[in-house]
C-alpha positions as a Markdown table, in Angstrom:
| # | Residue | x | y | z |
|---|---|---|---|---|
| 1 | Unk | -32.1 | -20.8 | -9.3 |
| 2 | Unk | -32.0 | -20.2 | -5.7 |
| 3 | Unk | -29.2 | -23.1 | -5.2 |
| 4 | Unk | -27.2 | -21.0 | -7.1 |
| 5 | Unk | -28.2 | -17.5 | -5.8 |
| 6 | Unk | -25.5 | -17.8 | -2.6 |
| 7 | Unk | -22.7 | -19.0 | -5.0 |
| 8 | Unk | -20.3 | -15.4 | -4.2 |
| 9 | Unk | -21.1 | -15.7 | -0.7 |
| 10 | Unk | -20.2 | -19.5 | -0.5 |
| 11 | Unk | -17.1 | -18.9 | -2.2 |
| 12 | Unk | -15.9 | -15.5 | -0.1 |
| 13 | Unk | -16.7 | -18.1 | 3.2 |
| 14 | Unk | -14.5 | -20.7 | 1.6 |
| 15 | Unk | -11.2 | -18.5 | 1.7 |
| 16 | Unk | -12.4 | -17.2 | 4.9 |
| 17 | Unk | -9.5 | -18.7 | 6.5 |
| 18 | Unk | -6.6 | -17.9 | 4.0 |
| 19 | Unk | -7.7 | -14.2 | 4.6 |
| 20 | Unk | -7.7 | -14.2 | 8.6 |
| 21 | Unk | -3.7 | -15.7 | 8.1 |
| 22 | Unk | -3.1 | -13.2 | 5.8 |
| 23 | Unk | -4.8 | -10.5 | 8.0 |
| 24 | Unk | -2.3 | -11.3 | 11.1 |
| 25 | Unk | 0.8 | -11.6 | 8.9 |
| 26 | Unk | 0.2 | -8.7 | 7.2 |
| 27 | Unk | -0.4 | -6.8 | 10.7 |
| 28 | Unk | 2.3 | -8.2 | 12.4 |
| 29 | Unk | 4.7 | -6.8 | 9.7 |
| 30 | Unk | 3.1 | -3.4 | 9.3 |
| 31 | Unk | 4.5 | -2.9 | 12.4 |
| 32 | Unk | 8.0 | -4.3 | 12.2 |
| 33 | Unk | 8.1 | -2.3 | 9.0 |
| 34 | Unk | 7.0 | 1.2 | 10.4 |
| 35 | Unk | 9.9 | 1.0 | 13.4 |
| 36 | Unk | 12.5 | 0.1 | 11.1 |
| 37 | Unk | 11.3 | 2.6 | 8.4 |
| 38 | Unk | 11.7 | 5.2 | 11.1 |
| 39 | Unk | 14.7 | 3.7 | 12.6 |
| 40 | Unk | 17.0 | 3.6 | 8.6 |
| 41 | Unk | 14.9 | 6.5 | 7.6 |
| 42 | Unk | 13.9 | 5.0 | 4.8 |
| 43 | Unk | 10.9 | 6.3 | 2.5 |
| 44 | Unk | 10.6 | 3.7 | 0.4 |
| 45 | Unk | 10.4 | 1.5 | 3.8 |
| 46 | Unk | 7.6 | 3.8 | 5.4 |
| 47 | Unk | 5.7 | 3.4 | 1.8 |
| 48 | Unk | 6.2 | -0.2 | 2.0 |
| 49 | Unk | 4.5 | -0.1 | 5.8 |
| 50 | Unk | 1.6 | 2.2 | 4.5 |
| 51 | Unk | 1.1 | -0.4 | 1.8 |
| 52 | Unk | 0.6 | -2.9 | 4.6 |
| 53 | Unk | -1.7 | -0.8 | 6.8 |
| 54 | Unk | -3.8 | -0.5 | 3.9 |
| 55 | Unk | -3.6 | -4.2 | 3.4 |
| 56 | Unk | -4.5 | -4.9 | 6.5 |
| 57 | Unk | -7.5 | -2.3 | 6.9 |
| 58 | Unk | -8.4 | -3.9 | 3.2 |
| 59 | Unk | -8.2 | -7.3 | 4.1 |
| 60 | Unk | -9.9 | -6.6 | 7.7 |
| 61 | Unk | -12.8 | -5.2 | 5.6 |
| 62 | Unk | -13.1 | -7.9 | 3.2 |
| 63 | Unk | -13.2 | -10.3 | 6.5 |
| 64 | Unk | -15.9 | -7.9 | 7.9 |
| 65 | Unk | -18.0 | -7.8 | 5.0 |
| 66 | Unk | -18.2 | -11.9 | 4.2 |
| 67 | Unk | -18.9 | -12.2 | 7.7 |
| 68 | Unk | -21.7 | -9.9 | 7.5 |
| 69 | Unk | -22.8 | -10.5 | 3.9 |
| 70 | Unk | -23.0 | -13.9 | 5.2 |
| 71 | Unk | -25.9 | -13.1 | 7.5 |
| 72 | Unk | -29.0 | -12.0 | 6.1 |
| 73 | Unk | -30.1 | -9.5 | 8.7 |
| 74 | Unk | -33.4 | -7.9 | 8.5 |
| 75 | Unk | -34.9 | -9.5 | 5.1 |
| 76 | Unk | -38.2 | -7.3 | 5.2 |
| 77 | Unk | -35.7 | -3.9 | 5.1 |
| 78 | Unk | -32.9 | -5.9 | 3.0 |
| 79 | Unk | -34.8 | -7.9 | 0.2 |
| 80 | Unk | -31.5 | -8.6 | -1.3 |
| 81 | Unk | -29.1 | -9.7 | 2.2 |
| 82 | Unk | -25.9 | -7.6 | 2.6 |
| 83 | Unk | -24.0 | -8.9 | -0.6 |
| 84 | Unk | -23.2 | -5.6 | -1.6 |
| 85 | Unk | -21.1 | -4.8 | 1.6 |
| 86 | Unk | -18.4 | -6.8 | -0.4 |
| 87 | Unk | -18.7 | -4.1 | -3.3 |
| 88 | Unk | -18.3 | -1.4 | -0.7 |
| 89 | Unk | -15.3 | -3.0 | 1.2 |
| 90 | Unk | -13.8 | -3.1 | -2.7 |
| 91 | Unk | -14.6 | 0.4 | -3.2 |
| 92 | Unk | -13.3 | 1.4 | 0.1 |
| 93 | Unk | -10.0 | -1.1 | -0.5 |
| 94 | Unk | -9.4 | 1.1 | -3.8 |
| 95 | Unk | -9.7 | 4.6 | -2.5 |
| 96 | Unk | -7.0 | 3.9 | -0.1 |
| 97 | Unk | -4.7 | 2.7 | -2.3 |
| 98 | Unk | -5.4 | 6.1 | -4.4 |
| 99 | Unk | -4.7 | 8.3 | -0.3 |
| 100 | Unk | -1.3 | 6.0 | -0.3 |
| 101 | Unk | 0.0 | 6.5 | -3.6 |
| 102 | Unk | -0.5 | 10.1 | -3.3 |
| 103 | Unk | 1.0 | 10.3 | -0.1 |
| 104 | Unk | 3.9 | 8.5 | -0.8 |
| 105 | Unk | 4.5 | 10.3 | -4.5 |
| 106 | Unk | 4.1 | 13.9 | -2.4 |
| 107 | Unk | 6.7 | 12.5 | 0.4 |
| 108 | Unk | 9.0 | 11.2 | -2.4 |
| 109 | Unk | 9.1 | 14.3 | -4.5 |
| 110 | Unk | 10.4 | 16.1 | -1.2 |
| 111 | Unk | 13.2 | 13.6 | -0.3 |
| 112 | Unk | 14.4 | 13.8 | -4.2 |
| 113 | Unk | 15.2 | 17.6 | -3.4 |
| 114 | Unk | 16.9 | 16.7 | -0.3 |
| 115 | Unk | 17.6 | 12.7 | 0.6 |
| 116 | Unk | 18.4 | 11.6 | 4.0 |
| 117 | Unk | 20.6 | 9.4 | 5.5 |
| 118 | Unk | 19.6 | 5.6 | 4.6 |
| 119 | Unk | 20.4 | 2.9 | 7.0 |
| 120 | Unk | 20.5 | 0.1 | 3.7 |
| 121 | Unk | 21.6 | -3.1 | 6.0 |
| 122 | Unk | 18.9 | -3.2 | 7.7 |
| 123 | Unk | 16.5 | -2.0 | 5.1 |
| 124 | Unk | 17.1 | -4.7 | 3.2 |
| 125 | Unk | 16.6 | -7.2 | 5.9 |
| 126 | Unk | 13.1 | -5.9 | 7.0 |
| 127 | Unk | 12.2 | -5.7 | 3.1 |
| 128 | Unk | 13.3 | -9.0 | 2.1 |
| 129 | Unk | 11.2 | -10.3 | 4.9 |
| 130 | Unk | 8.4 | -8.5 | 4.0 |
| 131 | Unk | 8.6 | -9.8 | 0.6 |
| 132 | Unk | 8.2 | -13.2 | 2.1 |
| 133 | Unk | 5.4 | -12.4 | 3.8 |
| 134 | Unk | 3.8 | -10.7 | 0.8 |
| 135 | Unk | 4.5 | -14.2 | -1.2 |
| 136 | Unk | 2.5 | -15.9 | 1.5 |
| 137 | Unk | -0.1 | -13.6 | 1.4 |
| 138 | Unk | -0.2 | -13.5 | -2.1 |
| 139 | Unk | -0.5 | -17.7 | -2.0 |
| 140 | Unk | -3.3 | -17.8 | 0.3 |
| 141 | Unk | -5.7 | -15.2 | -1.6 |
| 142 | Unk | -4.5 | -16.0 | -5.4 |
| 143 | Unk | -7.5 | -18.6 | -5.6 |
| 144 | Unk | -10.2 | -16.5 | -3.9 |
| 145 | Unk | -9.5 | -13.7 | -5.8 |
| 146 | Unk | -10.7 | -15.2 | -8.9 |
| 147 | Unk | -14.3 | -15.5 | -7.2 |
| 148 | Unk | -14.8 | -12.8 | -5.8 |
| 149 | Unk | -14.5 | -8.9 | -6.3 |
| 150 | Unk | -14.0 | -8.5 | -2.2 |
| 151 | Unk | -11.3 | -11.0 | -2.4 |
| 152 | Unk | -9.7 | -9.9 | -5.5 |
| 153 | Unk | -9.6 | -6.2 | -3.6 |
| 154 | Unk | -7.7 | -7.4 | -1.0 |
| 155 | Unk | -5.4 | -9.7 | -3.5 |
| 156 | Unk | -4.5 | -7.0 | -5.3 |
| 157 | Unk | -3.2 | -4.9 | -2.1 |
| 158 | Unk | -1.2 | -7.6 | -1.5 |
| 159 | Unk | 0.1 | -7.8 | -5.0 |
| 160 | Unk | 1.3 | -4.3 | -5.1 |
| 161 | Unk | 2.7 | -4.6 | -1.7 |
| 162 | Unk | 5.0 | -7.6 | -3.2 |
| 163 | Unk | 6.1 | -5.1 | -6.0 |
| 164 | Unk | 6.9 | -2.8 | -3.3 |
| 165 | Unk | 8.9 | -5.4 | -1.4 |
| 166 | Unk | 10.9 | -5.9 | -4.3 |
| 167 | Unk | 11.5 | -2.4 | -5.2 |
| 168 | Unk | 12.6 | -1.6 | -1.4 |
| 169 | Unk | 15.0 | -4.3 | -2.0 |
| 170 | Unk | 16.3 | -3.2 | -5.4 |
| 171 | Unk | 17.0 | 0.2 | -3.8 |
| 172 | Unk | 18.7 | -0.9 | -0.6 |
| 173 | Unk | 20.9 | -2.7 | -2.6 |
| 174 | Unk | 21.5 | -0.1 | -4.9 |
| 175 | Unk | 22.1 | 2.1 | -1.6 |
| 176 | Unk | 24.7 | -0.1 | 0.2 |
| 177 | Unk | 26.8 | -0.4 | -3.1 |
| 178 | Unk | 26.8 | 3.4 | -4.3 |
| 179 | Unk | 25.5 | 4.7 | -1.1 |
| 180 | Unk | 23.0 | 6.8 | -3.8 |
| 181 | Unk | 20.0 | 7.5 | -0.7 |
| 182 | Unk | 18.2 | 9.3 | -3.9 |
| 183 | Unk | 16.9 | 5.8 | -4.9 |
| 184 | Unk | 15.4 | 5.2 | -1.8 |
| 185 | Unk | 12.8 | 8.3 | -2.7 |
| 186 | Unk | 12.8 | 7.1 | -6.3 |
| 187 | Unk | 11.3 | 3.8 | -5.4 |
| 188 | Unk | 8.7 | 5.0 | -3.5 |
| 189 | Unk | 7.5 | 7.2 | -6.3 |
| 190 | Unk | 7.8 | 4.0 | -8.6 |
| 191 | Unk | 5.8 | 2.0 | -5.9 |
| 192 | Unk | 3.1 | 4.8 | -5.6 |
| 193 | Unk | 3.0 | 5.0 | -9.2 |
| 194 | Unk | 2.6 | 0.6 | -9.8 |
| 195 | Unk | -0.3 | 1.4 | -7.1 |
| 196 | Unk | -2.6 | 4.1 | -9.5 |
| 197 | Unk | -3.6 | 2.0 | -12.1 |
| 198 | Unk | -4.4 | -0.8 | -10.0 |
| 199 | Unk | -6.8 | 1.2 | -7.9 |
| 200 | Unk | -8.5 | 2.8 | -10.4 |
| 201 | Unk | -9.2 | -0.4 | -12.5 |
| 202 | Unk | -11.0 | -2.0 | -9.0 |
| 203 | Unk | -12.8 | 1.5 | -8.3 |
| 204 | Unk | -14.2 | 1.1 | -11.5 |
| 205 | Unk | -15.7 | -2.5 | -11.2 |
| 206 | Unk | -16.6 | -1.6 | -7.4 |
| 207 | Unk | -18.7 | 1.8 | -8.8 |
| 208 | Unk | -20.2 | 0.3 | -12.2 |
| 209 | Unk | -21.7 | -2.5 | -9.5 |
| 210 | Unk | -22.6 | 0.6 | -7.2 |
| 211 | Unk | -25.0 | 2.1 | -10.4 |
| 212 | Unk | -26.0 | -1.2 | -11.1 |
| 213 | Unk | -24.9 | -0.8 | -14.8 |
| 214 | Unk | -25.1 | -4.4 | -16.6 |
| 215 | Unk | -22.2 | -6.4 | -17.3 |
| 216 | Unk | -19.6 | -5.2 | -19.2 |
| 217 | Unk | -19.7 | -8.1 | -21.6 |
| 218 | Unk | -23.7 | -8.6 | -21.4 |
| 219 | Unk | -25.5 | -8.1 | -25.2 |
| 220 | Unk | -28.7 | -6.7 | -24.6 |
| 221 | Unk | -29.9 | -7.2 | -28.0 |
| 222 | Unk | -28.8 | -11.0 | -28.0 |
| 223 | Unk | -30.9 | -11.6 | -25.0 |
| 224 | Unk | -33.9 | -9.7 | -26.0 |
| 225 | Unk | -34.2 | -11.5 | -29.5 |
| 226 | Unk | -33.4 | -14.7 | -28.2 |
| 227 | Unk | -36.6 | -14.2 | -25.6 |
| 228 | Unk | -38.5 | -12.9 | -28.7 |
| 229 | Unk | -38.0 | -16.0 | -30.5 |
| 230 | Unk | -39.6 | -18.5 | -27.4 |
| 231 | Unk | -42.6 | -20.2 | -28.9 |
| 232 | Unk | -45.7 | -17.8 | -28.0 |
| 233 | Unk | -43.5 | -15.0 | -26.9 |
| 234 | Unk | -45.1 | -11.9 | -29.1 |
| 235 | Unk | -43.1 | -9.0 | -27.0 |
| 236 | Unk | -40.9 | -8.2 | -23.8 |
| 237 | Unk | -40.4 | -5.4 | -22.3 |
| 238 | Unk | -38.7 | -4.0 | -18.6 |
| 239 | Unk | -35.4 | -6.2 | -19.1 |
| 240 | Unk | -33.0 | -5.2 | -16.9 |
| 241 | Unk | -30.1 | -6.8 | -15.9 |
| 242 | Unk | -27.0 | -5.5 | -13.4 |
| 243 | Unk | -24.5 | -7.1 | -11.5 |
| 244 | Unk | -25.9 | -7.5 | -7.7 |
| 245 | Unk | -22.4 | -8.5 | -6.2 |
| 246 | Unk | -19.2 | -10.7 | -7.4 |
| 247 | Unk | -20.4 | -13.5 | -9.9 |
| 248 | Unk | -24.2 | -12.7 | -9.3 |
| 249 | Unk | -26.1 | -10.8 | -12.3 |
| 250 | Unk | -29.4 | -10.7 | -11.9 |
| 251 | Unk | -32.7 | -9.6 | -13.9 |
| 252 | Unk | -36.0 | -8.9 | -14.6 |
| 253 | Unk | -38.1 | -8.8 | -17.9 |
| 254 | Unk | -41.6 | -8.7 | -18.6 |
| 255 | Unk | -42.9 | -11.9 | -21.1 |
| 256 | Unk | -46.0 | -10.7 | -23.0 |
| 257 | Unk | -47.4 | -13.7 | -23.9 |
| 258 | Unk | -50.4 | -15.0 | -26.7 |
| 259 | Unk | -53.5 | -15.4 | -24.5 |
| 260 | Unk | -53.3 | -19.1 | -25.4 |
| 261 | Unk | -50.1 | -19.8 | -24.4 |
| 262 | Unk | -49.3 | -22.1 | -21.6 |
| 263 | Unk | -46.8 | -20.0 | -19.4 |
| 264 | Unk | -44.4 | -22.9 | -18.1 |
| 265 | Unk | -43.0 | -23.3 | -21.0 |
| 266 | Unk | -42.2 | -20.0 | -21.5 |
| 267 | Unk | -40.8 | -19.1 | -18.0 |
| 268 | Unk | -38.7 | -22.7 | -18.3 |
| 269 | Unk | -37.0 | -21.4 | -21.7 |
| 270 | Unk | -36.7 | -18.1 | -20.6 |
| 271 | Unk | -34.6 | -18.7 | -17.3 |
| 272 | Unk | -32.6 | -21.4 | -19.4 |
| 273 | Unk | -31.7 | -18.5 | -21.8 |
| 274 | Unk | -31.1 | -15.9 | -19.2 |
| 275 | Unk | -28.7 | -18.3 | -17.1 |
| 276 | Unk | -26.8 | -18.9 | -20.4 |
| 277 | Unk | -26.7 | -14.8 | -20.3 |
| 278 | Unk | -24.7 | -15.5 | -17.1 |
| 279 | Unk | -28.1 | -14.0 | -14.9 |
| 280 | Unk | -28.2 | -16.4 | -12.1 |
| 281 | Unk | -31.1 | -15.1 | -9.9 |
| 282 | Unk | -34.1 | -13.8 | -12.8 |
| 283 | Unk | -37.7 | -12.6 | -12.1 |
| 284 | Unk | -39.7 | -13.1 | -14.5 |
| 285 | Unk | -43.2 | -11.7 | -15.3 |
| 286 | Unk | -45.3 | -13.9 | -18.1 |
| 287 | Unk | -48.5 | -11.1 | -19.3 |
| 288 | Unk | -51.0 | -11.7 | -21.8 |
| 289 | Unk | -51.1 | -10.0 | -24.8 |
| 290 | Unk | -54.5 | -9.4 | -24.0 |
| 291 | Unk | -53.6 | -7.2 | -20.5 |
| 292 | Unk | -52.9 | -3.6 | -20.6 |
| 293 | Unk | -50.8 | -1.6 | -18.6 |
| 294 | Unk | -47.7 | -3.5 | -17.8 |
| 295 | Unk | -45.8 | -1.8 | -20.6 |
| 296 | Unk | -46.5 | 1.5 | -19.3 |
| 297 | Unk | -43.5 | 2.9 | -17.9 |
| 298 | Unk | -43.8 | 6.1 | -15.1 |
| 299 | Unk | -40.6 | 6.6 | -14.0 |
């Protein structure tokens, strides 16, 4: 199983290179976007640019962690690499999303009450050009998202900064044909809103990794009675099985064994089963039924 045990890590290196294009667009706009949300005095503008700072710190973390998830450091401190620094970049991608939205629905409940003077031309210029480079961003991550939890972070920034785009836009429009500035304020709190839901649903896979609570679609008592029913198997005991980082459950289980039994067999069927369970990387312990102790938990 050990071919198969670098699987997230291989995949995260394979988009390494959509994400550093992504990284530079999204900076390069962030920019453009905060001066000309300063210069129209557009909120909806400034939300859109805090959208894309927290892309780009997001998508600068998920580069950060493959790069060092990538390299297996000190292996007698780290038995198991750096793959979790991708669950932490994840977790750390979804609790700025949470500071934005709350920033932006605070700002936007002030500029209700009193709106400022909007500056819609050029609004809508910067956000329609923003929106194309959220589409390009969204291009280059929409694959590596599906692999990998770190990736899908950083996709789903850039999702909700395309909503954004398009909401900007909507409002500028709105703006330069009723000359209605409350919109601009309106859309912000409708971005920051999009953004909540989003965030918590990735600070929840990030945490439940974080705990190491088994996989939301993993049937404990499946698994156990399927390792019950191996030829020679008479008990198990100690299965555990958690989610070490994107695609990569892992276990343990104890095999208690008649003291006849040849153990190959039983370890062979037993990881077949288990990799069928989706648990790519399994230690497995084969005991006699003979042996005392094993089953003995202390803590």
């Amino acid at each position: 199983m050990s071919g198969e045990h670098d699987h997230t890590i291989r995949a995260s290196r394979r988009h390494l290179k959509p994400l550093v294009v992504a990284f530079v667009l999204v900076v390069v706009f962030m920019i453009v976007e905060v001066i000309a949300g300063l210069w129209t005095g557009s909120l909806a503008l400034i939300s859109d640019a805090g959208h894309m700072a927290t892309d780009a710190l997001g998508i600068g973390m998920a580069l950060a962690a493959i790069l060092v998830a990538d390299k297996a450091g000190d292996r007698g401190r780290r038995t198991y690499g750096l793959y979790r620094a991708e669950i932490l970049a994840a977790l750390g991608n979804a609790l700025l999303l949470f500071a934005v939205a709350g920033y932006v629905l605070f700002e936007a409940v002030k500029r209700i009450e009193d709106p400022p003077e909007i500056t819609s031309g050029a609004m809508l210029v910067v956000a329609t050009f923003g929106l194309v480079v959220n589409i390009i961003g969204w291009r280059l991550l929409q694959r590596g998202s599906e692999e990998s939890l770190n990736l899908e972070g950083a996709f789903l920034e850039i999702i909700a900064d395309l909503i954004g785009s398009v909401g900007v836009i909507a409002a500028a429009v709105i703006i330069s044909i009723t000359g209605w500035t409350i919109v601009d304020p309106i859309a912000a709190a409708a971005i920051g809103i999009f953004i909540l839901p989003r965030a918590w649903r990735l600070a929840r896979k990030a945490v439940r990794i974080l705990i190491q609570a088994a996989p939301e679609d993993f049937d404990r008592d499946k698994l156990t009675a399927q390792l019950k029913a191996i030829t020679g198997v008479v008990d198990i005991h100690d299965l555990h099985v958690w989610t070490l980082t994107s695609d990569m459950d892992v276990g343990t289980v104890h095999l208690m064994t008649q003291d006849s039994v040849d153990p190959h067999p039983v370890l062979d069927q037993a990881r077949t089963i288990l990799k069928e369970h989706g648990v790519v990387h399994a230690t497995l312990q084969v005991e006699p039924e003979s042996h005392e102790g094993c089953a003995e938990v202390t803590w």
